[in-house]
Each structure stands twice: as C-alpha cells, then as structure tokens.
C-alpha positions as CSV (number, residue, x, y, z in Angstrom):
1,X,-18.4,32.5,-7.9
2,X,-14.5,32.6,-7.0
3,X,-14.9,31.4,-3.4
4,X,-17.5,33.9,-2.5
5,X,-20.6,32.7,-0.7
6,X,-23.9,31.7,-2.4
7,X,-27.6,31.4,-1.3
8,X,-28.2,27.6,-1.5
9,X,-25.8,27.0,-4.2
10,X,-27.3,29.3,-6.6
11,X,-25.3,31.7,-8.3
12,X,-26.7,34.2,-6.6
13,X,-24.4,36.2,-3.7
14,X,-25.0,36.8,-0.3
15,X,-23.0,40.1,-0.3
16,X,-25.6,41.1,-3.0
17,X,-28.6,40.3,-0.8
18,X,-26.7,42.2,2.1
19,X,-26.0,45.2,-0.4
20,X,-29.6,45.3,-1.1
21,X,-30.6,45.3,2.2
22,X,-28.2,48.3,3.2
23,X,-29.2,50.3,0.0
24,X,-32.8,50.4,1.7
25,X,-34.4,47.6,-0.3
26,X,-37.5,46.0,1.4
27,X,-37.6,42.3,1.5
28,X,-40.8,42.3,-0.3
29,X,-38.7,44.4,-3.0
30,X,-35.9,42.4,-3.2
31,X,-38.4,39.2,-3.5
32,X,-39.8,40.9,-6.7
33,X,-37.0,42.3,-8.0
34,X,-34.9,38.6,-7.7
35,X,-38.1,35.8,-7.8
36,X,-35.7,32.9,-7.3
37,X,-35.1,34.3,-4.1
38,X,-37.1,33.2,-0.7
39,X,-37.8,35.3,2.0
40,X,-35.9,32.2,4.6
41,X,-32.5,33.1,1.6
42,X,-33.1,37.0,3.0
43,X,-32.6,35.5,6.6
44,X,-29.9,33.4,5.7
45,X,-28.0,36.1,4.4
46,X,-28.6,38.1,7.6
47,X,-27.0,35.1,10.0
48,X,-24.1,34.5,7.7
49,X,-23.4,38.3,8.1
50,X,-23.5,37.8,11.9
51,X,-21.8,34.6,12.3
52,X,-18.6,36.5,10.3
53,X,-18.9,39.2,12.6
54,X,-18.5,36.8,15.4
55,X,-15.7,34.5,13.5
56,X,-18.4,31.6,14.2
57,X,-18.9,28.7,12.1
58,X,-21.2,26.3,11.8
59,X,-20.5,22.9,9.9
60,X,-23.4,21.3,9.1
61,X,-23.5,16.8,9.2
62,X,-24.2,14.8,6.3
C-alpha cells in the first residue's frame, strides 16, 4: 500500500474509511458496503486521524 496506513494489516486504507466517513457514510453503511470491516476498524481509523492531528504516537510492545 506504498507506506500508507492499513486497518490491521489488511489492504484496506484508513484514509478510505475516513473518506467514507466525511462523504456521510453511516458506520452501519460502511459495515455492509466493506464486510471485512468491524465496527472497532471504524474507531481505529477515527484515533489514528486524531493522534496525526496531535503528532502523537503510540508504539505498541511485543
């Protein structure tokens, strides 16, 4: 996906999930329309969006 960030390592981009969501797109909508998707990916892709705004990030243990 050149770089770009993915919803749990799908091939599936959180810009698109954010581009849905600012077209107007329900959740329940985009759930139907994209049924690999889960409503906690919708969510995710709402905090990454806000952690960029705020330059924040989080790094995550193994």
């Amino acid at each position: 996906m050149a770089g770009k960030p993915t919803i749990r390592g799908m091939r599936f981009p959180v810009g698109d999930i954010l581009e849905m969501l600012a077209d107007g797109m329900t959740n329940k909508e985009i759930l139907e329309q994209h049924p690999i998707l889960e409503i906690e990916d919708i969510q995710a892709a709402l905090l990454y969006a806000s952690l960029r705004t705020k330059n924040t990030l989080i790094i995550n243990a193994a």
